[in-house]
N, C-alpha and C positions, 0 to 999 in steps of 0.2 A: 390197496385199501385206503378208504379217504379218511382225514384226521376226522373228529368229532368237532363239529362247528360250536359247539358249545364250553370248549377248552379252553382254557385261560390263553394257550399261543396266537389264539386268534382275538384276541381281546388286545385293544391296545393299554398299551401302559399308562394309568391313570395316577397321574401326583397333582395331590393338591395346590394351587396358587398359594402364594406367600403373599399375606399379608403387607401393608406397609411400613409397616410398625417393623414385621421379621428383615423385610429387606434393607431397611434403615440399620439394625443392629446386625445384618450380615455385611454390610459396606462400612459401618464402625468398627467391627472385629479389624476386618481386613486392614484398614486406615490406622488401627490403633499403632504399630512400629511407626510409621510415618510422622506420623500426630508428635509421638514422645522425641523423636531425633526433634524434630520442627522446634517441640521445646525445648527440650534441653540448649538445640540453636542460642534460640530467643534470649535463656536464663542465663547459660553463661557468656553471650555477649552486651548486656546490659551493664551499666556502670555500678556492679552491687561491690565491688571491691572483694572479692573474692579470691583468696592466695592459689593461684596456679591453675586458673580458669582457661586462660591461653593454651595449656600444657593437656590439661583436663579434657577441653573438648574435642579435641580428635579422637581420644583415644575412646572415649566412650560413645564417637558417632563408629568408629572403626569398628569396634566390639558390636555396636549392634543391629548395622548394614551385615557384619559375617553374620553371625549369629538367625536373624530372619531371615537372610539370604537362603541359611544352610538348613536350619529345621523348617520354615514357611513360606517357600518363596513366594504362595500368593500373596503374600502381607506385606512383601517388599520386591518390587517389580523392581524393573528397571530403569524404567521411568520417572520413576516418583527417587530411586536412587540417584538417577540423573538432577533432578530442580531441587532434592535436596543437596546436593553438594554446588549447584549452583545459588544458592539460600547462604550457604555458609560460606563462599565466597565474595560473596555480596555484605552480610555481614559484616564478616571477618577485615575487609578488604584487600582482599589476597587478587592477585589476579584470576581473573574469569576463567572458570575452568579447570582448573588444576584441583581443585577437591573433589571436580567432580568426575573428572579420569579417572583419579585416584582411588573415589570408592566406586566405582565402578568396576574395575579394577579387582577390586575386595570383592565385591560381587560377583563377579563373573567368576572365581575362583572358585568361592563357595557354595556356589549355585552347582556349578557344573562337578563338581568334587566331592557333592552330598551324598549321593547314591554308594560310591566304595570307602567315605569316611563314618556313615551310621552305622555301620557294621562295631567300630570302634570304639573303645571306652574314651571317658572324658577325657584322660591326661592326653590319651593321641591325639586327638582331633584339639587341646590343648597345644600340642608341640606344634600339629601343621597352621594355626592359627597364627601361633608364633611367628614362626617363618612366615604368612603373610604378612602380620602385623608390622615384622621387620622391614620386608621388603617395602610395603608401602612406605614405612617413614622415610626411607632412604631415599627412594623416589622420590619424596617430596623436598629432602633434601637436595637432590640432584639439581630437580626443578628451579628449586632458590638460588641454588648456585647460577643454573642457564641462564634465570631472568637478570640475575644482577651481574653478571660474567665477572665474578670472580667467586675466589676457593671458600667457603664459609666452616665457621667452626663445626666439628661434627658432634659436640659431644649435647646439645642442645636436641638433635635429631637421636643421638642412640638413649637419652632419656624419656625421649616422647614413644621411643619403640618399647624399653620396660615396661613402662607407665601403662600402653595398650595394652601388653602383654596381663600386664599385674590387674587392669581394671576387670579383665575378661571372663574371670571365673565367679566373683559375685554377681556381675552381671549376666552371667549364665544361669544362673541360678533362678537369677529374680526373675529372666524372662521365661525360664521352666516351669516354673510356677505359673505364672502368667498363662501359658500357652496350656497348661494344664487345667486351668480355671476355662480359658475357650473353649476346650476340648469337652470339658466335662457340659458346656452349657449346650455345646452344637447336638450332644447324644440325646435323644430323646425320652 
C-alpha cells in the first residue's frame, strides 16, 4: 500500500528565514558570556585603583568560563575561551599562554563533566567546582614557579583558590538569571 502523496511526510520541512534583526540577537545571546569576561578583562585591568583587582579577576573569569562552559556551551566555545585568555594575558602581562591553557583547562572539564554533573544539586557541582577551581590556581601557581625556577610563596595562590571558590555561587546566580531571561526570550 502506497503512503498518501498528500501527507505531511512527503512535505518537506518548512521553517521560516530569520530575519536580520533575529540573527543579530541570536549571535548577541550567544556572544553575551564572551562580551562580560572581555569586560570585566578591560575593567579590572585599567588603572581604577581598585583593592584586590589582581586577585579578583581570575577568579571571576574562572567562575564564569566553568559556569557557561557547563550549563551553555554554545555561549562559550573554545575558541573564544582560547583569545579570551589570550586578552588576559596580554593585558595582565603574564606570559603568553598560560591563562589561556589554564581556562581551557577549566573548560574542558566542565564541558565534558556537564551531562553526569546536571543531574546534581548546586552544593555538588559547587564542591566539583571547587576542586577545579583549586587545581587551576595551583597550576598556575606551578607555572610561576617554572617560569621563574624558583619556589614561590603559596599562600597568595591558595587565596586566589578561596576567592574563586567564594565568588562562584553569586555569580551563579546572576548568570541563572541571566540565562533564564535568554531562555524565556528564545521560547516563542
Amino acid at each position: 500500500m502506497m503512503p498518501d502523496p498528500s501527507m505531511s511526510a512527503w512535505e518537506p520541512e518548512i521553517r521560516p528565514r530569520q530575519t536580520v534583526w533575529q540573527r543579530l540577537d541570536h549571535g548577541a545571546r550567544r556572544l553575551l558570556p564572551s562580551i562580560f569576561i572581555a569586560l570585566i578583562i578591560v575593567f579590572f585591568s585599567a588603572p581604577l585603583n581598585i583593592p584586590g583587582a589582581a586577585e579578583l579577576l581570575p577568579a571571576i573569569v574562572i567562575a564564569t568560563v566553568f559556569f557557561w562552559s557547563f550549563w551553555r556551551p554554545t555561549g562559550m566555545s573554545g575558541v573564544a575561551v582560547f583569545l579570551l585568555g589570550l586578552f588576559m594575558d596580554l593585558v595582565g602581562f603574564t606570559p603568553l599562554g598560560v591563562s589561556a591553557f589554564i581556562l581551557l583547562l577549566v573548560h574542558g572539564v566542565a564541558f565534558y563533566a556537564r551531562f553526569g554533573l546536571m543531574r546534581l544539586n548546586f552544593l555538588l557541582v559547587w564542591g566539583v567546582f571547587a576542586l577545579v577551581a583549586a587545581g587551576a590556581c595551583l597550576l598556575q601557581w606551578g607555572l610561576a614557579c617554572l617560569f621563574r625556577l624558583a619556589v614561590l610563596d603559596i599562600a597568595p595562590a591558595l587565596f586566589e583558590a578561596l576567592l574563586t571558590i567564594g565568588v562562584y555561587p553569586p555569580l551563579s546566580a546572576l548568570f541563572s538569571w541571566v540565562l533564564n531571561k535568554l531562555d524565556e526570550k528564545e521560547d516563542p
